[in-house]
N, C-alpha and C positions, 0 to 999 in steps of 0.2 A: 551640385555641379563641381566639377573636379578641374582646376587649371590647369592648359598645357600651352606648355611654352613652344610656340611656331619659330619663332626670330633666329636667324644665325649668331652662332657666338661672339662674344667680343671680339676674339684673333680672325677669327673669319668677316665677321663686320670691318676689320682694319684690311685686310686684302679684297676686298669688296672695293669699299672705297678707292684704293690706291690703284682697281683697277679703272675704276670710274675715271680719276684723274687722270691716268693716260692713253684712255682712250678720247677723252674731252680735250685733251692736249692733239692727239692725232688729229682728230674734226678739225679743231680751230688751224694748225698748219695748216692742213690742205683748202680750208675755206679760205684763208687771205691768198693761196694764190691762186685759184679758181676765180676768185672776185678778178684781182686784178688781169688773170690773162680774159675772164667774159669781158669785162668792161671794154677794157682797152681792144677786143675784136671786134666785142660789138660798137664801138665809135667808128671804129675804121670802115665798119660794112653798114653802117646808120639801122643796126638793129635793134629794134625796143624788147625782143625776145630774149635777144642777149644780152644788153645792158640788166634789163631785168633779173634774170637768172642771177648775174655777178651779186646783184644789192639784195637779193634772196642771200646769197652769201653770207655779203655781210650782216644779214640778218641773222643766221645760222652762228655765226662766231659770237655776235651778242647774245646768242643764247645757250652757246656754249661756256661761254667764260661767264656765266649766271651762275651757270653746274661748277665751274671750277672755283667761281668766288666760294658757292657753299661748301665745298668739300677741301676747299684747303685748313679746313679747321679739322684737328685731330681727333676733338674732343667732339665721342657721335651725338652727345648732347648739344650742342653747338650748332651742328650741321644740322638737328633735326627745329631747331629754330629757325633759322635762316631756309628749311624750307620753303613757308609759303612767299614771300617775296621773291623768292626765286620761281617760283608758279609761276606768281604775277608778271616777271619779264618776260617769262617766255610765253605767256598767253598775250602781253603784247607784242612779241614779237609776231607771234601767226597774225594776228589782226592788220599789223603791221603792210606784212606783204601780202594779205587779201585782197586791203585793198589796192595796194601798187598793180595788182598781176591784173585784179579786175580793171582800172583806167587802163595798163597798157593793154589788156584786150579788145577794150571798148576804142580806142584810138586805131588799134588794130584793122577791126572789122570795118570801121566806117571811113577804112581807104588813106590815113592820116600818114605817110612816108613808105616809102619801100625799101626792103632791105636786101643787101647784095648778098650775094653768095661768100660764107665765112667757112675756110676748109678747117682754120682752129677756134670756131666754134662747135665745128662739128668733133672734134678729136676731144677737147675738152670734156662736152657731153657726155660723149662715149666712155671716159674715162671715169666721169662719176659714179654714170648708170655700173659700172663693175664695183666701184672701190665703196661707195655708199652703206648698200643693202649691208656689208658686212660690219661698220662701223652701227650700224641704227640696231644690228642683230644682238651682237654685247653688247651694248651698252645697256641696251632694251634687259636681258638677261640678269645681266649685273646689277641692274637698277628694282627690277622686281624680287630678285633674291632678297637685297637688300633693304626694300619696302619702301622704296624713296619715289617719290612719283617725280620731282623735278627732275629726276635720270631718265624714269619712263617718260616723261614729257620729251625731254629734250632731245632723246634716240627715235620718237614720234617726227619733231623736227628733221632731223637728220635724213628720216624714211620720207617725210614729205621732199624733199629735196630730191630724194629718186627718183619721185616720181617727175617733176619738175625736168629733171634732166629726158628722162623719156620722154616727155611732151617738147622739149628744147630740141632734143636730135632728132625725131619725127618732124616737126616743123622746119628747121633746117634743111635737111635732107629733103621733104617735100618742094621746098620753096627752089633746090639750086637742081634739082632734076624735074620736075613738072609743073614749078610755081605755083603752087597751090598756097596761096600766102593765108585762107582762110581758114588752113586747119590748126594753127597754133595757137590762134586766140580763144577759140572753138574749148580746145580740149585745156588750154589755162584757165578757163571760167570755173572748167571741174575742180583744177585744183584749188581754185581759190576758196568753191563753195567747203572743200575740204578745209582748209585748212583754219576758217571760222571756229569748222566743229571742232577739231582740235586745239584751237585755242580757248572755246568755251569751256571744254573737258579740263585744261591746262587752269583757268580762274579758280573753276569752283573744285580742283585739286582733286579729278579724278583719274589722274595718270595712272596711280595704283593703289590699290585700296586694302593689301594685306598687312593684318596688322604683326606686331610680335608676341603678340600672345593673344589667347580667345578661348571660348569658352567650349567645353564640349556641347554639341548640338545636340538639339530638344526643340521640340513642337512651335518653340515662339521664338528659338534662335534667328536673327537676319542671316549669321555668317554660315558658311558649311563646313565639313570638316576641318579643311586646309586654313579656314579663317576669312576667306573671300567674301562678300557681299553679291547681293543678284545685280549680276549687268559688270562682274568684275573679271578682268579675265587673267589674274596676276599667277594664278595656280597650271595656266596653261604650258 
């Protein structure tokens, strides 16, 4: 069997990274003030939807600056250490706000406060659901090029946050034109069941599974051409 090298070059490995870093620098700005404008709307309107959202935030920035502790080292050997413990944060982070979203659903549903009508929690939401998808899209990118799953993990993060946001502005929205206060908790239970799975996936470091080099493929190979494993989707 004959070895072929998959992996990006070194000078491309080094602009890889350095895009990693400012786009994980980009996440983490706009997450601290997402936190602080959800938080402080949702006090003012006693929304658990919204305060929620905000500590989903700051959950999101601890697991951004996970990505940025690891990749402030230069040296790709270094970074590829400091991998799995950077897994490990950011799989606890999803666990993290599994389960906050699950209690504040479950408080939710069985009638526990009512929340007023928040016009900037609605603009806020609105603002993610756009600016989001495109950060979780690079990073996601740059991190699979690169072979790094704490990148695909944490652009995973990011995209969970999307969705978040769409279930935060549908509930909003529903709640201050037809009160419909049951549909937020409803469709937060989804994200939460998600976001287990993505923290599961996050433990046991299967954010991305392309390696840099592999073998050419034969009858008893796991990997396939591109180097992939079955159930990996890095080559997509």
């Amino acid at each position: 069997m004959t070895a072929v090298s998959l992996g990006p070059s070194p000078t491309r490995r080094d602009i890889l990274a350095r895009r990693i870093r400012l786009l994980v620098a980009a996440t983490i700005t706009y997450n601290v003030i997402e936190a602080v404008v959800a938080i402080t709307a949702g006090t003012i309107a006693s929304s658990t939807a919204l305060i929620g959202f905000g500590l989903d935030s700051v959950i999101e920035v601890s697991s951004a600056a996970a990505v940025a502790w690891q990749f402030s080292a230069r040296d790709h050997a270094v970074r590829e250490a400091r991998e799995q413990r950077t897994l490990r944060i950011i799989a606890v982070s999803f666990f993290a706000l599994a389960a906050y979203v699950s209690v504040d659903a479950v408080r939710a549903l069985t009638g526990t406060g009512e929340a007023e009508r928040s016009i900037p929690g609605i603009v806020i939401a609105a603002l993610s659901l756009a600016i989001m998808p495109f950060l979780s899209a690079a990073q996601r990118r740059a991190g699979r090029e690169l072979g790094s799953a704490s990148a695909v993990a944490d652009s995973k993060q990011t995209l969970l946050c999307t969705y978040l946001s769409a279930v935060l502005l549908l509930g909003l929205v529903l709640n201050a034109t037809l009160g419909w206060s049951w549909a937020d908790p409803i469709a937060a239970l989804v994200i939460a069941a998600i976001a287990v799975k993505e923290g599961r996936e996050a433990w046991q470091g299967k954010g991305c599974c392309a390696p840099t080099t592999a073998l050419m493929p034969s009858a008893g190979d796991q990997a396939d051409a591109c180097g992939c494993r079955p159930g990996c989707d890095c080559c997509n």
